[in-house]
C-alpha positions in Angstrom: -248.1 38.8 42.4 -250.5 36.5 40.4 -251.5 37.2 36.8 -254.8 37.8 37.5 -253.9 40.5 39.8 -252.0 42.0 37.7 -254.7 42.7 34.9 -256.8 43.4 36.8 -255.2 46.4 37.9 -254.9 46.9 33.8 -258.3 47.4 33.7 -258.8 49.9 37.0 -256.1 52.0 35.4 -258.0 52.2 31.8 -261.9 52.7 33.4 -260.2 55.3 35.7 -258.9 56.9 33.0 -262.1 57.2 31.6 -263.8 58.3 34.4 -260.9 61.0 34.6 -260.5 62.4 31.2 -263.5 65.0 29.3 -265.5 64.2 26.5 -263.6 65.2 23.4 -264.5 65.0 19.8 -261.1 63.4 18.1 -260.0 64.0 14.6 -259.7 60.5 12.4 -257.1 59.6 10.2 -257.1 57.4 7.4 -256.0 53.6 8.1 -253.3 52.4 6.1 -253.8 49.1 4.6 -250.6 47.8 2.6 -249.5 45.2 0.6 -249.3 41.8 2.0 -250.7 42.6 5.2 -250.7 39.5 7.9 -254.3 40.7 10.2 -255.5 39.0 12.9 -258.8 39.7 14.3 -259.4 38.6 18.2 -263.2 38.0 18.7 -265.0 37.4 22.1 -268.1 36.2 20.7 -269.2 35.0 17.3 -270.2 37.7 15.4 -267.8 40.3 16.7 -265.3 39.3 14.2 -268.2 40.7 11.6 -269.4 43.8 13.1 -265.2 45.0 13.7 -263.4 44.4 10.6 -265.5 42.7 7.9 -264.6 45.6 5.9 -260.9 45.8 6.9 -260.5 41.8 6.3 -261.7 42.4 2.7 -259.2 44.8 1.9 -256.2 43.2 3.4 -257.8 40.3 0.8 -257.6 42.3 -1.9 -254.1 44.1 -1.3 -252.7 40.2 -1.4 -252.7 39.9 2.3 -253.9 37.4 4.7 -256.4 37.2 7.4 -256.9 35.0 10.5 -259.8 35.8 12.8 -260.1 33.4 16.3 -263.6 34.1 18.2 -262.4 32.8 21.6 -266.4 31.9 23.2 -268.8 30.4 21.4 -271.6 32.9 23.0 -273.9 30.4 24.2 -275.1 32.5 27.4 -276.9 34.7 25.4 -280.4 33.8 27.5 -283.6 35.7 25.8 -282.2 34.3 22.6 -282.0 30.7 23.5 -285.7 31.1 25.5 -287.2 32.8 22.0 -285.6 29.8 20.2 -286.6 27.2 22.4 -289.7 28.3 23.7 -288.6 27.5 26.8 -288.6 29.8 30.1 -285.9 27.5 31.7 -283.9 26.3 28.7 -281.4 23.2 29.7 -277.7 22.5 29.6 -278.5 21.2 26.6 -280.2 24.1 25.0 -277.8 26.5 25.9 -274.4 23.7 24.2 -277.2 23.5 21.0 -277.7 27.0 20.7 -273.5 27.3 21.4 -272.6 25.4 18.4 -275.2 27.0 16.0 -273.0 30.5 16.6 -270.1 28.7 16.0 -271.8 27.6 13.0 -272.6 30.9 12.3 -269.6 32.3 12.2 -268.1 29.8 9.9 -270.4 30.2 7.5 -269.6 34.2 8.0 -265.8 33.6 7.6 -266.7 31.4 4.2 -268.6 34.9 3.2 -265.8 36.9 3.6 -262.6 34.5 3.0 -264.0 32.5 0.1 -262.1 29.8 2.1 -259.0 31.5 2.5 -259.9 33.2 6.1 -258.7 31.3 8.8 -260.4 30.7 11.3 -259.9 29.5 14.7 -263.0 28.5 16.9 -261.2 28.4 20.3 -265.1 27.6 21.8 -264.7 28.4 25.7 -267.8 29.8 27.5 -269.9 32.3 27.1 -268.5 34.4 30.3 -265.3 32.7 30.5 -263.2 35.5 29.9 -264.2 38.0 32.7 -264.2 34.9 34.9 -260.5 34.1 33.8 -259.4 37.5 34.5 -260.9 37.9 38.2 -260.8 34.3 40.0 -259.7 31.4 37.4 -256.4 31.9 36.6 -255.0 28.4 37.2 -255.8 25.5 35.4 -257.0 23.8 38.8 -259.1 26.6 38.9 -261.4 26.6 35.8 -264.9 29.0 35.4 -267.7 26.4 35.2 -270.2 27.2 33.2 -273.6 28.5 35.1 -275.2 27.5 31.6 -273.5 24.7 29.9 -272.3 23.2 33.5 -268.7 22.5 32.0 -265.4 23.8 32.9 -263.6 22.9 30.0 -264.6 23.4 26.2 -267.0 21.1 25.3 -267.6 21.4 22.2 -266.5 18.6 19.3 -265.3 21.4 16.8 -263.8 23.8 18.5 -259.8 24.0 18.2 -259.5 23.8 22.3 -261.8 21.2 23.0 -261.0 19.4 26.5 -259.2 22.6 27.2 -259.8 23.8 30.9 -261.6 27.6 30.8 -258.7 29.7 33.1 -256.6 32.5 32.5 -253.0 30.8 32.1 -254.6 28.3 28.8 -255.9 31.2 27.2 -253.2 33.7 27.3 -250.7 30.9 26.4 -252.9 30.2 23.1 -253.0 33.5 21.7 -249.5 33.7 22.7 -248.6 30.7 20.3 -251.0 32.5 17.7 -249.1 35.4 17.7 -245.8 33.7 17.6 -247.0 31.5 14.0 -249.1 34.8 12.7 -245.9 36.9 13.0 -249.3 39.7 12.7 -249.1 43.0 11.3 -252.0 44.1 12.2 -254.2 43.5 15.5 -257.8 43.9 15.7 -259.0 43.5 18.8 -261.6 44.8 21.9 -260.8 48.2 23.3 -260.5 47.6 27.1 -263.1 50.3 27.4 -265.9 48.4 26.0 -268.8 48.1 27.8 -269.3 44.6 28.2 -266.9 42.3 30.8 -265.7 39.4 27.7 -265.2 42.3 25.6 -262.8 44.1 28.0 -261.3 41.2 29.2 -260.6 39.5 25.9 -259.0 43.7 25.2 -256.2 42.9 28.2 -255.5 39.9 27.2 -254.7 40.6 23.7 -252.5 43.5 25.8 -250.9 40.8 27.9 -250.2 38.1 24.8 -248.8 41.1 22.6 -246.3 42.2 25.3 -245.5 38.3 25.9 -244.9 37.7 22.4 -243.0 40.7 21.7 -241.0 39.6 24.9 -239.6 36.2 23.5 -238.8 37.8 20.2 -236.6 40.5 21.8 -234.3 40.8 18.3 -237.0 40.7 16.1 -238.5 44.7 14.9 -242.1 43.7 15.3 -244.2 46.8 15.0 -248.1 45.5 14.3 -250.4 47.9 14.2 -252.9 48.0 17.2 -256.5 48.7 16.3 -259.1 48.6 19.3 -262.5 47.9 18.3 -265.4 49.6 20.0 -269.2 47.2 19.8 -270.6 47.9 23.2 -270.9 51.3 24.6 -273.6 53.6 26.4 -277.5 52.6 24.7 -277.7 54.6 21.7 -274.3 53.8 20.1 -274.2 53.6 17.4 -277.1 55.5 16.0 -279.8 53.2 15.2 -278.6 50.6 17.3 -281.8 50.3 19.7 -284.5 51.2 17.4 -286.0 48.4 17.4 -286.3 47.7 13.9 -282.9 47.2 11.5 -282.3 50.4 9.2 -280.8 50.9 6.4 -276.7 53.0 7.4 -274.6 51.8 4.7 -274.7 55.1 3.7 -273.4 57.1 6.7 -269.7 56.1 8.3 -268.7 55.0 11.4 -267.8 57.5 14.3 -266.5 56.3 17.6 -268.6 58.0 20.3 -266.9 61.7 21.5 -266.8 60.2 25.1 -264.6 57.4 24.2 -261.5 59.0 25.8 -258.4 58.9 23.4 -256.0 58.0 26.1 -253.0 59.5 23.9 -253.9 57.4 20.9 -255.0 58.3 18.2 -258.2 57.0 15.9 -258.0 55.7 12.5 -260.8 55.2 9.6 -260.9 52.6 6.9 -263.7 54.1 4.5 -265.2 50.8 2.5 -265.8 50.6 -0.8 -269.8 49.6 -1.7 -269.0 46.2 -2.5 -267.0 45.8 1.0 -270.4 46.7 2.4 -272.1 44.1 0.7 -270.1 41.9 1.4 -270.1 42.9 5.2 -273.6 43.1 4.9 -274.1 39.3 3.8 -271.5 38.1 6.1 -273.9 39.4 9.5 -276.8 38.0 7.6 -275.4 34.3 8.7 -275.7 35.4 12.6 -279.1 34.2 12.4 -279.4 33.5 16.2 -278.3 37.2 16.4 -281.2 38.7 13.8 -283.8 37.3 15.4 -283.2 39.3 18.4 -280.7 42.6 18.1 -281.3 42.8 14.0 -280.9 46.5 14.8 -278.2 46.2 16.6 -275.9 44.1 13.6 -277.5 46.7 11.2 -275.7 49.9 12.8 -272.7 48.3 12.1 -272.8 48.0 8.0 -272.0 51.7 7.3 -269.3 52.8 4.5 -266.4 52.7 7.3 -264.4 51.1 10.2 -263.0 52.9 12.9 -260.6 52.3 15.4 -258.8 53.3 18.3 -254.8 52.4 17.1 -252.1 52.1 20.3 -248.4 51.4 19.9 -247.0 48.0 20.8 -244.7 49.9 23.4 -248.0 50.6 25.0 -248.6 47.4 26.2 -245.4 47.8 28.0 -245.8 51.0 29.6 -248.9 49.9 31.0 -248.1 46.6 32.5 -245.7 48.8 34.5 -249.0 50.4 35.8 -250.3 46.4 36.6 -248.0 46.4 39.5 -249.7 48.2 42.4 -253.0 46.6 41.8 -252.9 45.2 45.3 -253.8 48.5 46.6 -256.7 48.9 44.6 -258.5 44.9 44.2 -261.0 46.0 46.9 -262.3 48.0 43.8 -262.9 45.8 41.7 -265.1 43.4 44.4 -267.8 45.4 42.9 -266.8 45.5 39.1 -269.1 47.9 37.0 -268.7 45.5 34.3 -270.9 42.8 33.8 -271.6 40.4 30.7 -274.6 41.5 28.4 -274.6 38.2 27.1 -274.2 39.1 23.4 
């Protein structure tokens, strides 16, 4: 059975269960942050590093821990922001590689905000896209996505740590595999598989697949990370204030993951931010400039006084490859995939 198949069964399971399971309100515990903590934050797009676990990077900072964040795309598909940059109604190749490398910018400059130089970061740079494509038909490596925007099928871009590297499934799951493996992580921030947007879920199995991988080759090792699912694209409205328009003002009010986020047996944990981890979050988004000239709202519902997350078990990773394995039965199900890219 190919790889591809095989997550993408992941992800029929996981929407099923939504689908399946009542809206629920779900009590929050407190998220322990301890001494010396190794986090790694997996990002589909620049900026997502940000709006998830700004706050939670700080802290792992100031408990004498370390932090490395990798934003796998460099978000260059993001259309109505490149035409309202360009002026353009038909932007180029060109436009779309210009306006790639300005996020990557971006979230350097964000990472310098939050790390004072410390954070690293990895700017793996593949397309916008690229990971819901990897997932359903480019596995291989002689099978790369190609870019409907850029036009390339490998990274193209001169900073990025994979440049040259061809855009499939089998390049990127080894990658974070090898990240794992020298992070040795703790703690995992990463995309619920539930989110709403196709790189976002995508990018959530493969952290599934890498962590049960990595975990694999280190069968004597007790590695216990802490999984934390992040949640940035769900149904319009969520968070409060996020479609208003006009960026307001939530430092003051905390996170809450939406009641119809089904819990799936996990549980959900809070980190509640001190005011100076908000400013600091708060001037780390300002650096997404690309980003506040078009969803300012959007970034702003994110600075509130805490982080939440949906926390799994690495033994769940496990338990539900197990599920992967009858995907066969179902792929004529996914030929009309509910999830498409929002392109932000």
């Amino acid at each position: 059975m190919r790889q591809s198949d095989r997550v993408w069964h992941l992800m029929f399971f996981w929407l099923s269960v939504a689908v399946a399971l009542p809206a629920a309100a779900a009590p929050e515990q407190a998220l322990d942050v301890g001494r010396g903590e190794r986090l790694l934050i997996l990002a589909p797009h620049p900026d997502d590093e940000s709006l998830s676990a700004a706050g939670l990077a700080q802290r792992v900072f100031a408990n004498g821990g370390s932090v490395r964040s990798v934003v796998v795309t460099s978000g260059d598909a993001y259309v109505d922001a490149v035409v309202q940059q360009t002026g353009k109604r038909k932007p180029s190749a060109a436009d779309f590689l210009a306006f790639g490398e300005r996020r990557l910018d971006e979230s350097r400059r964000a990472a310098q905000v939050l790390g004072k130089g410390f954070l690293h970061l990895d700017l793996l740079g593949f397309s916008d896209g690229s990971i819901y494509s990897a997932l359903v038909s480019h596995w291989r490596r002689n099978q790369p996505m190609r870019s409907d925007f850029t036009g390339f099928d490998h990274v193209p871009y001169s900073e990025a740590v994979d440049r040259g590297y061809a855009q499939d499934g089998q390049d990127l799951l080894s990658e974070l595999v090898a990240i794992l493996r020298e992070t040795r992580p703790t703690m995992i921030a990463f995309p619920d598989v539930m989110e709403n947007d196709s790189d976002h879920a995508g990018l959530g199995m493969f952290t599934l697949l890498a962590v049960r991988d990595w975990l694999a080759r280190e069968p004597s090792q007790n590695i216990h990370p802490k999984m934390l699912a992040y949640l940035i694209h769900w149904r319009p409205g969520w968070p409060t204030g996020s479609n208003w328009g006009i960026a307001q003002d939530w430092s003051g009010q905390p996170m809450q993951l939406p009641d119809d986020l089904p819990l799936r047996g996990h549980h959900r944990v809070c980190l509640n931010l001190m005011p100076a981890e908000v400013a600091t979050k708060r001037q780390a988004m300002a650096e997404y400039q690309t980003q506040q000239l078009i969803m300012g709202d959007f970034l702003a519902s994110f600075v509130r006084s805490s982080e939440c997350f949906t926390q799994l078990q690495t033994g769940d990773t496990q338990r539900i490859e197990n599920v992967v394995e009858h995907w066969r039965h179902v792929r004529k199900a996914f030929d009309s995939h509910p999830l498409t890219r929002r392109k932000i």
